[in-house]
VMD Tcl script that draws the C-alpha trace (Angstrom):
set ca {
  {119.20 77.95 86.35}
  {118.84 78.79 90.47}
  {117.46 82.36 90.67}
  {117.96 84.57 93.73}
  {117.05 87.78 94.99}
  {119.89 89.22 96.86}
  {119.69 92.35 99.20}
  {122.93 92.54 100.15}
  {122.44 95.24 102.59}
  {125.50 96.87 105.21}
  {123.84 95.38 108.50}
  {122.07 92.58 107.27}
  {122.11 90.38 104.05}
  {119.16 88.50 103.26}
  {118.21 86.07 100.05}
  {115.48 85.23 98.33}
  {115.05 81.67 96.51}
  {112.21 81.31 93.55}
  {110.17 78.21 94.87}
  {111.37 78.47 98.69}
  {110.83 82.29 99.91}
  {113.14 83.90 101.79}
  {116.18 81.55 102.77}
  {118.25 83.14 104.03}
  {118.91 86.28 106.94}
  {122.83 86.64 107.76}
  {124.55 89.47 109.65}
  {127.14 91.10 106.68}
  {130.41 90.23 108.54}
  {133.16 88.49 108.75}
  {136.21 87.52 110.86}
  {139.47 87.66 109.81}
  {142.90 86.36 111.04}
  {145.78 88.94 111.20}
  {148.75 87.55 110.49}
  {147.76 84.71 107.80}
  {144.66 86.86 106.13}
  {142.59 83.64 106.87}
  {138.87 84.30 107.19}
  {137.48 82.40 110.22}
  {133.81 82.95 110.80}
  {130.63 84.53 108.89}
  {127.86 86.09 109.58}
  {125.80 86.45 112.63}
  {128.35 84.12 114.25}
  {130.98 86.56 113.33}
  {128.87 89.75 114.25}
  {128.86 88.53 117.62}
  {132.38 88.20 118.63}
  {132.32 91.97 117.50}
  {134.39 93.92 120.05}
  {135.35 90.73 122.03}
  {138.44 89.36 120.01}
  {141.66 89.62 120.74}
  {144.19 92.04 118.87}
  {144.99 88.82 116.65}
  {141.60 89.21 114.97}
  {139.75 91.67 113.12}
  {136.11 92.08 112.88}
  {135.16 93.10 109.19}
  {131.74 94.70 107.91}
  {132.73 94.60 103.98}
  {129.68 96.71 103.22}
  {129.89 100.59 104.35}
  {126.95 103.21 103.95}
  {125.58 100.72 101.32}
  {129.00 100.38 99.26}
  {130.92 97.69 99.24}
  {134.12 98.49 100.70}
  {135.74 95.07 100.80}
  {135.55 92.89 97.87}
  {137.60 90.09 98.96}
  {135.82 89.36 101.93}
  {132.19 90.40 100.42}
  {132.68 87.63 98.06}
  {134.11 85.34 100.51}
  {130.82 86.28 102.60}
  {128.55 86.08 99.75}
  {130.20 82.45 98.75}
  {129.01 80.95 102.44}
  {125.87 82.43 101.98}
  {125.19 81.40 98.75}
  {126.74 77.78 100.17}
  {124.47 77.51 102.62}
  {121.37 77.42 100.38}
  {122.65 76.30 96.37}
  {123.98 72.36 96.06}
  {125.11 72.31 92.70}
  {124.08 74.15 89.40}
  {123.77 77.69 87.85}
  {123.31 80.72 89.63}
  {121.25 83.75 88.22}
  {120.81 86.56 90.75}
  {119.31 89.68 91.13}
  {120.62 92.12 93.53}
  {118.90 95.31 95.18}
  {120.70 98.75 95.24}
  {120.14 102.13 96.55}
  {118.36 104.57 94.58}
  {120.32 105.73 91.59}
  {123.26 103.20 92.57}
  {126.36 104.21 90.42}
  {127.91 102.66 87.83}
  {131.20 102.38 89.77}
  {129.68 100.84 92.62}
  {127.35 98.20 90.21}
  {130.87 97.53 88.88}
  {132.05 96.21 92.29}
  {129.15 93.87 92.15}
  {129.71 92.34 89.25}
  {133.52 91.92 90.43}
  {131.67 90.07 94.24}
  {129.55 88.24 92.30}
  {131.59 86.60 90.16}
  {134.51 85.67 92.31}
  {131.49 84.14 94.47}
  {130.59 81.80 91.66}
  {127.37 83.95 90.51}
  {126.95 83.40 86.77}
  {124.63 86.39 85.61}
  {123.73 89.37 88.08}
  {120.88 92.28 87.42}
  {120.47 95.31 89.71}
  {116.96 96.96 90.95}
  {116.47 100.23 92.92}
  {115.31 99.06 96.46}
  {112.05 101.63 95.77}
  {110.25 99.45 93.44}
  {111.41 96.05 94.89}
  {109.86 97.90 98.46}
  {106.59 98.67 96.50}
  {106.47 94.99 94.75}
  {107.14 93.49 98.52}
  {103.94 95.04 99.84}
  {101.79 94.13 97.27}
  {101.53 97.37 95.64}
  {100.96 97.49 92.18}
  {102.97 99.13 89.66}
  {101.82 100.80 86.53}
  {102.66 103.76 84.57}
  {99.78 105.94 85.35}
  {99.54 105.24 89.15}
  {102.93 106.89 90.79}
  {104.63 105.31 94.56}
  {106.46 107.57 97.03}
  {108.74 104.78 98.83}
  {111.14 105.51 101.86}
  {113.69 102.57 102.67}
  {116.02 102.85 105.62}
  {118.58 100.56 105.72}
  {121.35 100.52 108.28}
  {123.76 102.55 106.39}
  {121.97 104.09 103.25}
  {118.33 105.53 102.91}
  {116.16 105.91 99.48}
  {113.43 108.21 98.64}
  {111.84 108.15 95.27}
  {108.74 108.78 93.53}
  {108.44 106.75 90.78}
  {105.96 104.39 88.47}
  {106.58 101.63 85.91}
  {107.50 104.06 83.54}
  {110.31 105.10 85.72}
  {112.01 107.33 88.89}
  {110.56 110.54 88.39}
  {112.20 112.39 90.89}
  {114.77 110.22 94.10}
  {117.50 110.61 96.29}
  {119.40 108.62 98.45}
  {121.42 109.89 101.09}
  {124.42 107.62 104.13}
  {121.72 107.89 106.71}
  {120.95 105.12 108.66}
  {120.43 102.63 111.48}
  {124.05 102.53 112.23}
  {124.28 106.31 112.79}
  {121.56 105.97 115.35}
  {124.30 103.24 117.02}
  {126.70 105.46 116.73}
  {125.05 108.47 118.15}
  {123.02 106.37 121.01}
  {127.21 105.43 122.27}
  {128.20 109.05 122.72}
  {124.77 109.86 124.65}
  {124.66 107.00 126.79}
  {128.62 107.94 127.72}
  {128.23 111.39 127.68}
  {124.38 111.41 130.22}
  {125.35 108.23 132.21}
  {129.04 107.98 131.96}
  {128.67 104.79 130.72}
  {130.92 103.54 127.67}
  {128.60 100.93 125.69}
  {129.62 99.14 122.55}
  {127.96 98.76 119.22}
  {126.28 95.58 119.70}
  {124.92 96.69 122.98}
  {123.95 100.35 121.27}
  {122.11 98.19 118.32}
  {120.29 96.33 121.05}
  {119.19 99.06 122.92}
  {117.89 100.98 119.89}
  {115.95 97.72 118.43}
  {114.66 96.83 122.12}
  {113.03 100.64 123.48}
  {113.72 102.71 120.76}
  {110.93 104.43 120.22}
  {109.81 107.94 118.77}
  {106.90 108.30 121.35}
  {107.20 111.45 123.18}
  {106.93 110.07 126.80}
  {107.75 106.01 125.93}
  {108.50 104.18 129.23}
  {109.68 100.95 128.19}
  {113.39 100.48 129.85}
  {116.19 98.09 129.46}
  {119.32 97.06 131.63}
  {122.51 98.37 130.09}
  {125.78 96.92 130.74}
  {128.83 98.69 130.13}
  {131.83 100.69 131.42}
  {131.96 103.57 134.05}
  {133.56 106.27 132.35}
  {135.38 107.45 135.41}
  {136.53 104.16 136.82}
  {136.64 101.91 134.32}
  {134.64 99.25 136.38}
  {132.17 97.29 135.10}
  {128.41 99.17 135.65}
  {124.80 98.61 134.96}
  {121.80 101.20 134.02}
  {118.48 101.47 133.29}
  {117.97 103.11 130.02}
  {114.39 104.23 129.03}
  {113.05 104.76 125.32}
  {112.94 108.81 126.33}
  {116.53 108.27 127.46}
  {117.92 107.79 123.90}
  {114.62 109.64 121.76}
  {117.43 112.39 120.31}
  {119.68 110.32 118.93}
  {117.31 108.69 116.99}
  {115.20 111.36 116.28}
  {117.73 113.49 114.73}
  {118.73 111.32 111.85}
  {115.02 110.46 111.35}
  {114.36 113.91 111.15}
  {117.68 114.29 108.31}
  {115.35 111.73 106.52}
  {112.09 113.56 106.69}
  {114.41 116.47 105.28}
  {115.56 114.61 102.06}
  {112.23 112.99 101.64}
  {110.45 116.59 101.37}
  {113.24 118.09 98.77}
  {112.35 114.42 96.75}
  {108.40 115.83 96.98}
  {108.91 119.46 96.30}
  {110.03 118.12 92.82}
  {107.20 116.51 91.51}
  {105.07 117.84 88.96}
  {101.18 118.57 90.35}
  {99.83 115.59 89.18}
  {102.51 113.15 90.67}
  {101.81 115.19 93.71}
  {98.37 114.70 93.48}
  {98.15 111.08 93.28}
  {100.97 111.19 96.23}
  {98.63 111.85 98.34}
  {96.08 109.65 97.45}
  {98.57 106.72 97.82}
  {100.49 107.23 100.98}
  {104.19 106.82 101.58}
  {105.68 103.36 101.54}
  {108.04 102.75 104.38}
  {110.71 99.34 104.53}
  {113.73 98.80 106.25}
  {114.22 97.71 109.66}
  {114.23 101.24 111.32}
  {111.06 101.11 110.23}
  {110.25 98.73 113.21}
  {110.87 101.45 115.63}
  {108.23 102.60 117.52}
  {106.39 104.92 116.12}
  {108.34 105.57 113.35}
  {105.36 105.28 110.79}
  {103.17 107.67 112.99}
  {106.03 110.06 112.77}
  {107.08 110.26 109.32}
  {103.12 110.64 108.62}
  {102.26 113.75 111.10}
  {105.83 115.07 109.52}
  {104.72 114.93 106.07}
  {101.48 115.07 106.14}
  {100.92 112.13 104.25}
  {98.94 108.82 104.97}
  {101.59 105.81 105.57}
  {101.81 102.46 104.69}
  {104.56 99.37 106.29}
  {104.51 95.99 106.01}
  {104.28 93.79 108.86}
  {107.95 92.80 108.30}
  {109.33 95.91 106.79}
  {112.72 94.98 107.03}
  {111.66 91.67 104.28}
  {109.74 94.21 102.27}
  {112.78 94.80 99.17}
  {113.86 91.11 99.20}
  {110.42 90.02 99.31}
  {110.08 92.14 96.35}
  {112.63 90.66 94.78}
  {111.54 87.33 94.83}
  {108.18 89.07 93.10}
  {110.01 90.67 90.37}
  {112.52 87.83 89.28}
  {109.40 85.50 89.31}
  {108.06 87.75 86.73}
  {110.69 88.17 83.70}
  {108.46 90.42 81.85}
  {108.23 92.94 84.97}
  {111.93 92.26 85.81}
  {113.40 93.91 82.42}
  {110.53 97.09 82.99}
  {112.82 97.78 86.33}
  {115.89 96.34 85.83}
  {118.88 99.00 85.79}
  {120.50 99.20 82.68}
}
mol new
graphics top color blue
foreach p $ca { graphics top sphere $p radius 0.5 }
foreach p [lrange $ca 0 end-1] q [lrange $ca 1 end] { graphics top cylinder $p $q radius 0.2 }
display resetview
């Protein structure tokens, strides 16, 4: 029996393989023909015709906000990845989900992960497999505050071994930022961008750095002319579209804390926050979420690995596995 450790997430999917790490880090999209249905390319090779095809093809993200809103071609996407990596044999996976992931949605799963030739699937809230991929222990006396911020869904929870004492997660994410940075860019430089160009501008000088000068060439379309134009955007340039939504996720994250009982919040702030995702790469991000809570923080060096790193941690360890696994 192959196990896996799947964090099939809405920007980025990656895998983890029990004797190999992780093998595995694939854009979640796929192209699709029009008229025949046909799917054509996956991945990162189909995330980057994104907003170049012509009107034959479409583009398709079948995750959305962390739900899966295309099952044919999240399976068909989840059978190349799973093809790129497994030869021949069984297939035992464990997937990571948002914070109280619903039954409906688990459902959908199941229904992927079948159809993609997966023989037994489990499901783990991305807080614990975020704690277990930093090398944070869990136990049932020692409570973990852990933020992940994925592109389209975030997670805040305070839990322990014993189990989520108080979380939320709310559809806040990277791609809002992307969505957000368009409009600003068109609406202070009269420049139309698209959303790969928006993702690369946030992941290049975004930054949450009051003053940041790092700057980037931006190509794009003038607004008014519809020519082809360039720009320098700077890091203080775009600082309010990101900072809003990271500010939305300080907001949930303190309702999550105001719930805890006074020892949980005690021993909250002897351990810190947790932090994973890949927003959590920005700059400054960490220093920000700490001066807004008042908490100590702690991030990975790869924060964006930290839940399928976990993963790989908890389905190498069956006993710990069925202490976290959702029912």
């Amino acid at each position: 029996m192959l196990k896996l450790a799947i964090d099939f997430g809405t920007s980025v999917t990656k895998i983890y393989r029990i004797g190999s790490g992780i093998v595995l880090a694939e854009a979640t999209c796929v192209t699709m023909q029009k008229d025949t249905g046909e799917i054509r390319a996956f991945g990162n090779e189909a995330k980057r015709l994104f907003g170049k095809t012509s009107d034959m093809t479409d583009v398709i993200f079948p995750l959305f906000e962390g739900e899966i809103v295309n099952e044919r071609c999240a399976a068909a996407f989840l059978e190349y990845c799973l093809g790129k990596i497994v030869r021949r044999g069984s297939v035992d996976a464990v997937f990571c989900v948002p914070c109280a992931c619903s039954a409906a949605s688990r459902e959908k799963y199941y229904r992927v992960s079948k159809s993609a030739g997966i023989a037994r699937i489990g499901f783990v809230e991305a807080p614990y497999l975020a704690a277990l991929g930093q090398d944070v222990p869990l136990s049932e006396s020692n409570p973990v505050f852990a933020i992940d911020v994925g592109a389209g869904k975030t997670s805040a929870a305070a839990f322990s071994l014993d189990g989520i004492i108080a979380g939320i997660t709310m559809n806040v994410g990277g791609n809002n930022m992307d969505v957000h940075i368009i409009d600003h860019i068109a609406e202070n430089f009269n420049l139309k961008i698209g959303a790969l160009t928006s993702e690369k501008l946030k992941n290049s000088v975004g930054s949450l750095m009051e003053n940041d000068n790092q700057s980037i060439i931006v190509n794009g379309r003038d607004v008014g002319t519809g020519k082809p134009r360039s720009v320098a955007v700077t890091s203080e340039d775009i600082l309010f579209p990101i900072r809003i939504y990271v500010d939305k996720i300080v907001e949930y994250a303190e309702l999550v804390l105001q719930k805890l009982p006074a020892e949980v919040s005690a021993a909250m702030c002897k351990n810190g926050i947790l932090l994973s995702g890949g927003v959590c790469n920005l700059a400054g991000f960490a220093d920000y979420i700490s001066e807004k809570l008042q908490m100590d923080v702690l991030a990975s060096g790869d924060p964006q690995m930290s839940v399928v790193l976990g993963g790989g941690r908890a389905i190498g360890n069956p006993a710990l596995l069925r202490r976290i696994q959702m029912e």
